[in-house]
C-alpha positions as CSV (number, residue, x, y, z in Angstrom):
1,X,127.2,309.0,271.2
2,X,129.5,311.8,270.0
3,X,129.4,315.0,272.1
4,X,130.8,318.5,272.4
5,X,132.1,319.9,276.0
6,X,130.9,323.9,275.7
7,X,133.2,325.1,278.6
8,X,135.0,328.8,279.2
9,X,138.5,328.1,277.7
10,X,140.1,328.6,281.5
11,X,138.3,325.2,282.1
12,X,140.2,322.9,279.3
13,X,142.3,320.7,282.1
14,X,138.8,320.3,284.1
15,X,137.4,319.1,280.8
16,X,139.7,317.0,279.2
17,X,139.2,314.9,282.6
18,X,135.4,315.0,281.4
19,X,136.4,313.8,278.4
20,X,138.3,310.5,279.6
21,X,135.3,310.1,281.6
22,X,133.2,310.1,278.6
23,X,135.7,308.1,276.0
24,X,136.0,305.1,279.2
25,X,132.1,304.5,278.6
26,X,132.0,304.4,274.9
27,X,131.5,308.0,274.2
28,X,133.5,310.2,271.7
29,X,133.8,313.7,272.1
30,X,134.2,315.9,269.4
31,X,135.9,318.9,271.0
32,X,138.9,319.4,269.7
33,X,139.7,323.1,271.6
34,X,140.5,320.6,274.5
35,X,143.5,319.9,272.6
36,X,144.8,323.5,271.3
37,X,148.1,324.7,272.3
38,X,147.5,327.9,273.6
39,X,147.2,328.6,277.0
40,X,144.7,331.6,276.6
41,X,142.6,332.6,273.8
42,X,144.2,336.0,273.9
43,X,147.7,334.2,273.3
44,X,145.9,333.6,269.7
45,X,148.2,335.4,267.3
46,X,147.3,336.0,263.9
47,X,143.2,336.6,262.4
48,X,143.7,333.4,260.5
49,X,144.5,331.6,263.8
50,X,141.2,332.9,265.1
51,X,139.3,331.9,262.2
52,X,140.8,328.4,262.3
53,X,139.9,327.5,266.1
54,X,136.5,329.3,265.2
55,X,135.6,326.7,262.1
56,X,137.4,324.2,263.9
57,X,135.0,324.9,266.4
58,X,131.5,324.8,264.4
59,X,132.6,321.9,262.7
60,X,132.6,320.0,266.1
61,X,130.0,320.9,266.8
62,X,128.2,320.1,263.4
63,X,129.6,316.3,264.0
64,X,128.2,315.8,267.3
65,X,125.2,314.1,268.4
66,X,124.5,316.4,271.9
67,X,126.2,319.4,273.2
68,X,127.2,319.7,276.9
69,X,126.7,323.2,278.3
70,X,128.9,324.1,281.7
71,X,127.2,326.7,283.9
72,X,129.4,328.6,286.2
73,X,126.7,330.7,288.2
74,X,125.0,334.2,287.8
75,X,123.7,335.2,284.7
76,X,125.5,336.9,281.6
77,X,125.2,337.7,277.8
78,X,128.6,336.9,276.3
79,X,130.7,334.4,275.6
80,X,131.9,331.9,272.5
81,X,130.5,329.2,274.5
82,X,126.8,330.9,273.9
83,X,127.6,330.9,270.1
84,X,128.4,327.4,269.7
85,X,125.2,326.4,271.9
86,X,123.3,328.9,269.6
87,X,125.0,327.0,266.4
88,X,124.3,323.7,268.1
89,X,120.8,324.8,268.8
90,X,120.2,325.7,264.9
91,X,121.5,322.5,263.9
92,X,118.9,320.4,265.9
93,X,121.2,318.8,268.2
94,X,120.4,317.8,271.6
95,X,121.1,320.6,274.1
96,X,122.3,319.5,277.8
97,X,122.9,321.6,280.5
98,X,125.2,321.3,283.6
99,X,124.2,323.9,286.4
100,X,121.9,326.5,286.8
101,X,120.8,328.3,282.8
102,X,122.9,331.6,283.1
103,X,120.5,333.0,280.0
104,X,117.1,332.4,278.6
105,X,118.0,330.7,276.0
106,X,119.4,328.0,277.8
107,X,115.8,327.9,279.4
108,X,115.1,325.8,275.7
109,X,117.9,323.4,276.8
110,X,116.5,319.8,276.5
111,X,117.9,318.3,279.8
112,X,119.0,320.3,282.9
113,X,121.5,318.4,285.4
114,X,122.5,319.6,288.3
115,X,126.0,318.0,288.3
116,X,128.3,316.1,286.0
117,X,128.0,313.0,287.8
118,X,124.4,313.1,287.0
119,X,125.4,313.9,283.2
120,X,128.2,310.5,283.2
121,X,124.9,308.2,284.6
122,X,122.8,309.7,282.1
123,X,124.9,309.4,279.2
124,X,125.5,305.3,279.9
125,X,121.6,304.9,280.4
126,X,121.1,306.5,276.6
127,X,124.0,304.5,275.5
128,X,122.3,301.0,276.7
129,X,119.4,302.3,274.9
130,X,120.9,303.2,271.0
């Protein structure tokens, strides 16, 4: 199965170790902001560096099979990781979500987990299954 990790940017180290998880049981993950060499989005220099990690990112997305939405409590309105699950969303693409929804439009989410570990055992069941 080929998923995206939509995570806040400050989170890449946490979620490159989801991503080994993932790739050990057969999974790829198409998220390749996990990899980008800045430390911050705001060390971004240059508008065409923006727009590059911003296609980057949709086209990700667009390759994936689900998309894997991290929660990090209370509710908000802003955030690139909202666009990409809106752009996942509009694609068809299976919508997971890990933690409590922080919007209402996460309410349309297909599967709520309450942790990752539950995410990991679900993923391998739905692998055995393709």
């Amino acid at each position: 199965m080929k998923i995206y990790l939509s995570a806040r940017y400050s989170e890449q180290g946490l979620m490159r170790l989801r991503r080994e998880e993932l790739q050990d049981n057969g999974h790829e993950v198409t998220s390749r902001w996990l990899d980008e060499k800045y430390k911050s989005f705001e060390e971004v220099a240059t508008r065409e560096e923006v727009l590059e990690i911003a296609i980057r990112d949709l086209d990700d997305i667009y390759a994936c099979d689900v998309l894997i939405a991290f929660t990090y409590g209370g509710k908000t309105t802003h955030g690139v990781r909202f666009h990409e699950q809106g752009y996942a969303q509009a694609l068809n693409k299976e919508l997971w979500l890990v933690g409590e929804p922080e919007n209402c439009m996460q309410e349309l989410f297909n599967l709520k987990f309450d942790d990752w570990n539950d995410v990991v055992v679900h993923a391998i069941c739905c692998e055995a299954l393709l």
